[in-house]
C-alpha positions in Angstrom: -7.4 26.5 13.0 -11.0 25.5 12.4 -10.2 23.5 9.1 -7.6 21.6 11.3 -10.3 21.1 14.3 -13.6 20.9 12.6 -13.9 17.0 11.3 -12.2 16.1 14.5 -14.3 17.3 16.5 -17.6 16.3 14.8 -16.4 12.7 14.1 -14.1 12.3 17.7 -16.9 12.8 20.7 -15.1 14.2 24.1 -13.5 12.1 26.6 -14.2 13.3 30.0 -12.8 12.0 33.6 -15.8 10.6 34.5 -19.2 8.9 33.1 -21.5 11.8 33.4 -24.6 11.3 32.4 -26.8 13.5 29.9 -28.0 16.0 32.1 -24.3 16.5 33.8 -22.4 16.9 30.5 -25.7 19.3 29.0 -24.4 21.8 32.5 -21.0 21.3 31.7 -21.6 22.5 28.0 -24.1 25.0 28.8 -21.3 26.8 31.5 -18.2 26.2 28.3 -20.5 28.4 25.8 -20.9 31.3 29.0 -17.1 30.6 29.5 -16.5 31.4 25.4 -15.5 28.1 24.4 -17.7 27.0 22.0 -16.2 24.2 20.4 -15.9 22.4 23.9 -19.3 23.3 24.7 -20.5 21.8 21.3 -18.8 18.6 21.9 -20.1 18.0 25.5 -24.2 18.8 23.9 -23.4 16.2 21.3 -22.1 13.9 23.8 -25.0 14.0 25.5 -27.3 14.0 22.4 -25.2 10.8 21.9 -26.0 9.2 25.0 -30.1 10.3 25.1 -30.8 12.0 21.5 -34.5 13.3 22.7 -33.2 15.4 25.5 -34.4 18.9 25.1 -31.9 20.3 26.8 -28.9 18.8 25.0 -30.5 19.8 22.4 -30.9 23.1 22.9 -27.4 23.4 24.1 -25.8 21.9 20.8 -27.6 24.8 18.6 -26.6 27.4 20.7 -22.8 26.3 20.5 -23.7 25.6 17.1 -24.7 29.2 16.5 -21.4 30.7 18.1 -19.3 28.8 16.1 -21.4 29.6 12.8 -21.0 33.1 13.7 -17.3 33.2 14.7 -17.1 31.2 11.3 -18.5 34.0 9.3 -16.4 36.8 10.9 -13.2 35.0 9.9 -14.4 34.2 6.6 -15.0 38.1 5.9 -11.4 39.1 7.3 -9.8 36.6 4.8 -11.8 37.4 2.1 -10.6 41.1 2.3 -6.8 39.4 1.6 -7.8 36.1 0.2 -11.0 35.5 -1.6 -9.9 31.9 -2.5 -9.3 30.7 0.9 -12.1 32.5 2.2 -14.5 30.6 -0.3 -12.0 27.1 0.5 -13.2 28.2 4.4 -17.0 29.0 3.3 -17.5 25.4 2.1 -15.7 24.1 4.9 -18.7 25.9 7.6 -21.4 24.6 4.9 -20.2 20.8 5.9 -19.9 21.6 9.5 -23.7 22.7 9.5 -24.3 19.5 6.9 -22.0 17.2 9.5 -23.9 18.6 12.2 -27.4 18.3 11.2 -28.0 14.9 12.9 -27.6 17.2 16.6 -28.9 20.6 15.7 -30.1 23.3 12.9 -26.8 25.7 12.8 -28.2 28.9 12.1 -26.5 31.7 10.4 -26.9 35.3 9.6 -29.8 36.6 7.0 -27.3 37.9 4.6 -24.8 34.2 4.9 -26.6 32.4 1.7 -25.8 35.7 -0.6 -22.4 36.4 0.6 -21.4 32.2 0.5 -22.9 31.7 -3.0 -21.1 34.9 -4.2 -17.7 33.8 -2.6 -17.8 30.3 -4.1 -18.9 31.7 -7.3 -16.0 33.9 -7.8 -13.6 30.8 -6.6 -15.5 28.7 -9.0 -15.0 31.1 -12.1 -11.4 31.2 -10.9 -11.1 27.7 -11.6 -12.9 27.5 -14.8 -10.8 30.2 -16.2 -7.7 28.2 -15.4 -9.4 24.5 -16.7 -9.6 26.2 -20.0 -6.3 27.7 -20.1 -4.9 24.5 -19.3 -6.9 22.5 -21.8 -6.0 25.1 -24.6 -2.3 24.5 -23.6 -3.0 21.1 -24.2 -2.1 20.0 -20.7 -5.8 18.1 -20.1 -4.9 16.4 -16.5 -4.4 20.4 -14.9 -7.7 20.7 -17.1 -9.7 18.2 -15.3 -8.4 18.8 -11.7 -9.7 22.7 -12.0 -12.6 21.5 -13.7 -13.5 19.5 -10.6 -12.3 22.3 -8.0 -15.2 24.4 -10.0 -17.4 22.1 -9.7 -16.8 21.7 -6.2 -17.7 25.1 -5.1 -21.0 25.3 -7.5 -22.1 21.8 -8.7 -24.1 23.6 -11.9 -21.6 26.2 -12.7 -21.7 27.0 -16.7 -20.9 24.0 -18.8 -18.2 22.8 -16.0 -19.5 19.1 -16.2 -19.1 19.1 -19.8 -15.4 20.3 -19.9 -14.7 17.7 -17.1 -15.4 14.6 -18.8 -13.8 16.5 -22.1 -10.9 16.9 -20.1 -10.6 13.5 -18.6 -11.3 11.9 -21.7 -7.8 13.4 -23.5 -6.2 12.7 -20.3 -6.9 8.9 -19.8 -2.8 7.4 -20.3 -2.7 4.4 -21.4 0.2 2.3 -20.6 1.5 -0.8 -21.9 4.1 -3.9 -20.4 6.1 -5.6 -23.0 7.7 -8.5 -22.3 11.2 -7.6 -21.3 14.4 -9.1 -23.2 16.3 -11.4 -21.1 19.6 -13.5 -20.8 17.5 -16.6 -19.9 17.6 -20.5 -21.8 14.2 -20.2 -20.9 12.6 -18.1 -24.1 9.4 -17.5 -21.9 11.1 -15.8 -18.8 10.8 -12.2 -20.1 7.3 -12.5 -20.9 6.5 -14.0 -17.3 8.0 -11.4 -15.4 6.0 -9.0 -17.5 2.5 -10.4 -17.1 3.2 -10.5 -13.2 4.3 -6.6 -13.6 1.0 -6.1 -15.5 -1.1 -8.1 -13.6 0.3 -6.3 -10.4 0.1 -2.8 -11.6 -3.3 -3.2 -12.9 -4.6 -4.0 -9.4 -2.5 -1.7 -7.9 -3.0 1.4 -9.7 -6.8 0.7 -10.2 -9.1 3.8 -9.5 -8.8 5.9 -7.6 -5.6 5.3 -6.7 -4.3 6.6 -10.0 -6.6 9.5 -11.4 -5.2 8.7 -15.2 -3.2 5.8 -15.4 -4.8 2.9 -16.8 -2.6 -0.4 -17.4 -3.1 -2.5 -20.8 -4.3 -6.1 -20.1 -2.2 -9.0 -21.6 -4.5 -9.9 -24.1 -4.6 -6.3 -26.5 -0.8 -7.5 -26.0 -1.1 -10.8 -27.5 -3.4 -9.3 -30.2 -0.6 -6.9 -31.1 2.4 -8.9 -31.3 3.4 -12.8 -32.8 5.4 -15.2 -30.6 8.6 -14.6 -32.1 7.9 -10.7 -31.1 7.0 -11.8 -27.8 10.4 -13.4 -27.0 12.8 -10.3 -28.1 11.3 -7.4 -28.1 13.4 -4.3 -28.9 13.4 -0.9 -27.6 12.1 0.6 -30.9 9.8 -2.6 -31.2 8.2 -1.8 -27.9 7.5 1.9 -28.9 5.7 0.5 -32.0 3.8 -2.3 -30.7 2.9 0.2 -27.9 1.4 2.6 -30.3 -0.3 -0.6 -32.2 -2.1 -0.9 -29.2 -3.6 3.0 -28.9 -1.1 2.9 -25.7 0.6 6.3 -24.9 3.1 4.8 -22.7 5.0 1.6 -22.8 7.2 0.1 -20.6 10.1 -1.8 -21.6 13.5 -3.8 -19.9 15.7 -5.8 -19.8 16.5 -8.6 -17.5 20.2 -9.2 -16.8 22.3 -12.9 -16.0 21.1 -14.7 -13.3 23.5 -14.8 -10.7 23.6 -18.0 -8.5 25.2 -19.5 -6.0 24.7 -23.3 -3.5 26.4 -23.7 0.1 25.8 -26.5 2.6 25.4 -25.8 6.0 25.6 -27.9 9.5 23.8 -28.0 12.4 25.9 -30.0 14.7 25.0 -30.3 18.7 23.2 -31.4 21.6 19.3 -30.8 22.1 17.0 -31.6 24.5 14.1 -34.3 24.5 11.5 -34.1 27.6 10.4 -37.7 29.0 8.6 -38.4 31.8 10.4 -40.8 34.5 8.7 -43.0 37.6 10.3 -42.8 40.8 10.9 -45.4 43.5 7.5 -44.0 45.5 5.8 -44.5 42.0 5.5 -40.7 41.2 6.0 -39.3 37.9 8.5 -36.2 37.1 9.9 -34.7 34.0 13.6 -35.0 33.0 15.3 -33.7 30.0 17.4 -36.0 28.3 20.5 -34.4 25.6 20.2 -35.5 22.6 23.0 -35.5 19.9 22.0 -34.2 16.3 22.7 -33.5 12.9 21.0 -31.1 10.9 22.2 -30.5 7.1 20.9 -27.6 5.0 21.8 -27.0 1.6 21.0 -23.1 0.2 20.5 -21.8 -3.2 21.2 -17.7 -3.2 20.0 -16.3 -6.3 19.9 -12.7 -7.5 19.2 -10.7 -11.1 18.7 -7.3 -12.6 16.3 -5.8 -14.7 16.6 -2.2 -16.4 13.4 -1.2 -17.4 12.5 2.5 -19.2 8.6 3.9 -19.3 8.6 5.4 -22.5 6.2 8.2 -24.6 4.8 6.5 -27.8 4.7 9.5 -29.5 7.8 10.9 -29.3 10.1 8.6 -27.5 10.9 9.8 -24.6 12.1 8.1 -21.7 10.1 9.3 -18.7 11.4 7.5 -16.5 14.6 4.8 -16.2 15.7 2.3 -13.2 18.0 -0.2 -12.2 16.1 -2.8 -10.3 18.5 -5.4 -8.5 16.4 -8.7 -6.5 17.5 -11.4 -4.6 15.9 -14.4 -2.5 16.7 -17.9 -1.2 15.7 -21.1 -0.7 17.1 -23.8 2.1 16.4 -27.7 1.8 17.1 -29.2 5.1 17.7 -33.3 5.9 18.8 -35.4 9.4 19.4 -38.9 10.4 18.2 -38.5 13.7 15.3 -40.5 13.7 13.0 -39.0 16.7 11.7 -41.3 19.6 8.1 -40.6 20.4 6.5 -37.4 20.2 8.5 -34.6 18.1 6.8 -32.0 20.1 8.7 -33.4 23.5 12.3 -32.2 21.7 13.6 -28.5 22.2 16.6 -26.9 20.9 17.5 -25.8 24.6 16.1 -27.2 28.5 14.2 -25.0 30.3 17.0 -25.3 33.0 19.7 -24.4 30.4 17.8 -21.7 29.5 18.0 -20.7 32.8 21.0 -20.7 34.4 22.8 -20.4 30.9 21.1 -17.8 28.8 24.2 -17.3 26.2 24.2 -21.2 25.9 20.4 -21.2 24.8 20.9 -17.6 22.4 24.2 -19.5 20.7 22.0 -22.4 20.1 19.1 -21.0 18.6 21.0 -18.6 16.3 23.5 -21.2 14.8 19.8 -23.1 14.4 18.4 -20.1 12.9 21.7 -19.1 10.7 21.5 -22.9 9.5 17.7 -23.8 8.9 16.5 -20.5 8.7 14.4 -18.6 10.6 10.9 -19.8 9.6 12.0 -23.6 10.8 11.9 -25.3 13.9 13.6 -28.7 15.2 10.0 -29.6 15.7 9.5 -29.4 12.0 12.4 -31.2 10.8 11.8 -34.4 13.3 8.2 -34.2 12.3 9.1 -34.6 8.5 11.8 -37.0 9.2 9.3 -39.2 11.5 6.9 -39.5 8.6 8.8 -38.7 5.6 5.9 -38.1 3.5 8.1 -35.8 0.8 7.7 -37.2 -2.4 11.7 -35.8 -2.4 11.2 -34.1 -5.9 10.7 -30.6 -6.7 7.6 -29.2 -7.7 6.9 -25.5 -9.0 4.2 -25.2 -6.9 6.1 -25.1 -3.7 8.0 -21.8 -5.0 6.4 -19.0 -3.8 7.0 -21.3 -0.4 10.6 -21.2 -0.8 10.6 -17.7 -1.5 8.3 -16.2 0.9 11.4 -18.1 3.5 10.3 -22.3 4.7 12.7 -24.6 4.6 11.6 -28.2 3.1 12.3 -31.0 5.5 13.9 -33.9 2.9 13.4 -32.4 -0.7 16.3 -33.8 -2.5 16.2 -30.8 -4.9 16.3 -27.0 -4.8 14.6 -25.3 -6.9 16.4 -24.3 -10.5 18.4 -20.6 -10.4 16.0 -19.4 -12.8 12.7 -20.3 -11.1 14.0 -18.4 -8.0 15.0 -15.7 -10.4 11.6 -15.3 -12.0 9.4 -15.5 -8.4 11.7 -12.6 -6.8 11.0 -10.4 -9.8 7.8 -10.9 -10.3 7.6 -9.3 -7.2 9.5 -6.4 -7.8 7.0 -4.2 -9.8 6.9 -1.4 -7.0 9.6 0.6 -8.0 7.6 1.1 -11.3 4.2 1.4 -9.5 6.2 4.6 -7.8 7.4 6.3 -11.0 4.0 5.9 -12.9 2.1 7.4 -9.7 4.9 10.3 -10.1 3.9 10.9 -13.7 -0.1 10.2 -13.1 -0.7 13.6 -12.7 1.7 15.3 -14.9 0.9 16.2 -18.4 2.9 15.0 -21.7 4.0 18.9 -22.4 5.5 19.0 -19.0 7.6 15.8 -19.3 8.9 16.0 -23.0 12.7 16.8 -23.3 14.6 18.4 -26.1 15.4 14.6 -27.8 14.1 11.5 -27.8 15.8 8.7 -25.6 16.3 11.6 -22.9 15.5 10.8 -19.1 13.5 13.5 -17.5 13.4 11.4 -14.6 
C-alpha cells in the first residue's frame, strides 16, 4: 500500500470542499494525526506549507506526520524482512525517497538504529544482485548482466566494482541491427531500397534511447559502404546475413515486397445543393433565400495495396528471430465539375439549413453519398473554390503524395498518382509491426533466442 500511495501523495496536493486557508487546513491536519491518519494529515500540512511556506505551524505539523509515517514505515519494513529481505530492502529505498521527496516541507526523522539496519538491508539486496549479474555474464547472457548490474547499483551506488561490470556488460550487449534493401516485384529497381531507408530512418528515431535499452539501428551510409549498386537492387537472404556481418551488425533484417495490386473506379456525385443569396424586398429590406442548385461532381479513385514479408535475422548463426507478413493499403481520389460557381463559393452548402431541418435523412443521405464520392477530407466548398480559379497546373507531381495518402482529394488533377508511388508511401509507413518485434527481443539475450537450426522462427 505505501509504494502504491507514496508518489501520489507527495506529487498530488489534497483537494478539499472548500478554500481553507493555511491556518484552517494546519487544524484540520493537526486533528487527522490525533485521529491516526497520517497520510491525510501530511497532505493537508503540505497544503498549507504550499499556500504560506514560512508558517511555523504548518510546519510543524508536516514533520510530525512526517515522523508517524517514517515510523509506521520502519515497522513494516522489519515484518517483511523477516519473510522477504528483497522486498523489504525494495520498500527501504522507497521510505529513503519519501524523506528525499519530502525535504522541501519538513526533516522526516527516523529512529537511531534506521541508517544501520537500511544500509545493511540494501547491502544484502545489492550483493543479491551482483551475484546474479555475474552469473548471467558468465552464461554469456550480458543484457540480464547489465539489468542486475544496475538493480545493485541502485541500492548502494559504490558497491564493489558494480560500475565496472555494468558498462562491461552493456558493452557485449549493445545489438546492432541492420535494414537491407528488400527484394521486390517492382519495374522500378530502386523501390526495395526506398522502403528500406524509410524503415531505417523510422526505426532509428523510434527506437532511440531509452526507449530501447540495446537496440541500436545501422544508418544507411555503413550500408552503402558495405554493398555495390547491383547488391543494393537484389539482395538475397544469405546476402543479407553476409553483408549484415560486413557491417559488425548482429542482426539484419531482410524482405521481400510482393506485386502491387491495383485497382481505378469513377464515381458520381449527382444532385441538388444549395447556394445562399441575399434578396430585396418590395419595402427595400434584405433577407436570405437559398436557391437549389443542380451539380455534378466526378471522382476518379486509385485503390492500391502490397505485401512485404520481412524476417529479423541472427548474423551469426542464422536464425530467424522473428518473421511477418505485413499487408498495406491506401488511396487516392482526383475530383472534377462543370459547375462553374456564381459568386462566393463559401455561400454554397450541400444541404439548406431548412432541409436540414425539417428533413434530417434528406441532409444525412446527402452528405454521405458526398462523402462516399469525394471522400471525407473534401468539401463542396473546396471543389467550387478550385473550379473558380483553376489554378492546378493538372499534372502530377510526387510531392503532393504524402497528400493523397494522408486522404485530400485534388480538385482538377488530370492524373492520379502511378500504382507504385502509392505503393511505396503506404509502406514506408508500415515499419511498426517491426518496431514491435525488435522491442520484444531488446531485452532478450542471443542464448535465449537460438533454436536447434538455422532458418527456424522462434517467434
Amino acid at each position: 500500500m505505501l509504494r502504491r500511495l507514496a508518489p501520489y501523495l507527495l506529487a498530488i496536493p489534497i483537494l478539499v470542499t472548500s478554500c481553507s486557508g493555511p491556518s484552517k487546513l494546519t487544524q484540520k491536519s493537526e486533528e487527522k494525526l490525533a485521529g491516526g491518519d497520517a497520510w491525510r494529515a501530511w497532505q493537508l500540512a503540505t497544503r498549507a506549507l504550499d499556500k504560506e511556506p514560512g508558517n511555523p505551524r504548518a510546519r510543524a505539523a508536516a514533520t510530525a506526520a512526517g515522523a508517524s509515517i517514517a515510523e509506521e514505515w520502519q515497522r513494516r519494513i522489519h515484518a517483511l524482512a523477516e519473510t522477504d529481505s528483497m522486498k523489504a530492502a525494495e520498500q527501504a529505498l522507497e521510505l529513503a525517497e519519501f524523506r528525499e521527496n519530502a525535504a522541501r516541507y519538513a526533516t522526516i526523522p527516523v529512529g537511531s538504529e534506521w541508517p544501520a539496519e537500511d544500509l545493511t538491508l540494501r547491502s544484502a539486496a545489492a550483493r543479491v544482485h551482483f551475484q546474479r549479474g555475474r552469473e548471467a555474464f558468465d552464461s554469456g547472457r550480458p543484457k540480464k548482466a547489465y539489468a542486475e548490474f544496475i538493480d545493485a547499483e541502485r541500492f548502494v551506488s559504490d558497491y564493489r566494482d558494480v560500475s565496472k561490470r555494468a558498462d562491461r556488460a552493456l558493452g557485449q550487449a549493445i545489438t546492432n541491427v541492420a535494414v537491407v534493401p528488400f527484394r521486390a516485384r517492382s519495374a522500378e529497381p530502386s523501390f526495395g531500397i526506398q522502403v528500406a531507408q524509410a524503415w531505417r530512418d523510422n526505426l532509428i528515431q523510434d527506437l532511440a534511447p531509452p526507449t530501447a535499452r540495446f537496440t541500436r539501428v545501422l544508418g544507411g551510409d555503413a550500408i552503402e559502404r558495405t554493398m555495390t549498386l547491383s547488391e543494393l537492387e537484389d539482395v538475397s537472404r544469405e546476402e543479407a546475413v553476409r553483408i549484415g556481418r560486413q557491417m559488425g551488425a548482429h542482426r539484419v533484417v531482410w524482405g521481400a515486397i510482393g506485386g502491387v495490386k491495383s485497382s481505378t473506379r469513377l464515381n458520381l456525385f449527382k444532385d441538388t445543393v444549395c447556394r445562399r443569396v441575399v434578396v430585396r424586398g418590395p419595402d427595400g429590406r434584405e433577407s436570405a433565400q437559398w436557391v437549389d442548385v443542380p451539380i455534378e461532381v466526378v471522382a476518379r479513385v486509385r485503390d492500391v495495396s502490397v505485401g512485404v514479408d520481412y524476417e529479423v535475422i541472427a548474423t551469426r548463426t542464422g536464425h530467424t528471430l522473428a518473421r511477418r507478413h505485413v499487408d498495406r493499403s491506401t488511396s487516392a481520389r482526383v475530383v472534377w465539375t462543370s459547375y462553374q460557381p456564381e459568386g462566393d463559393p463559401a455561400s454554397y452548402s450541400l444541404v439548406s439549413e431548412t432541409v436540414r431541418t425539417a428533413n434530417p435523412n434528406r441532409a444525412r443521405d446527402v452528405e454521405t453519398r458526398w462523402k462516399s464520392v469525394c471522400g471525407d477530407a473534401t468539401t463542396l466548398i473546396q471543389v467550387l473554390e478550385a473550379r473558380k480559379s483553376q489554378r492546378s497546373s493538372g499534372r502530377y507531381a510526387r510531392e503532393a503524395l504524402p497528400r493523397f495518402v494522408a486522404g485530400a482529394a485534388f480538385v482538377f488533377l488530370e492524373d492520379l498518382p502511378p500504382a507504385e508511388d502509392l505503393a511505396l508511401a503506404s509502406l514506408a509507413r508500415g515499419s511498426t509491426p517491426l518496431r514491435e518485434d525488435l522491442m520484444r527481443l531488446d531485452e532478450i539475450d542471443d542464448v535465449d533466442l537460438y533454436v536447434d537450426s538455422p532458418g527456424a522462427s522462434v517467434r
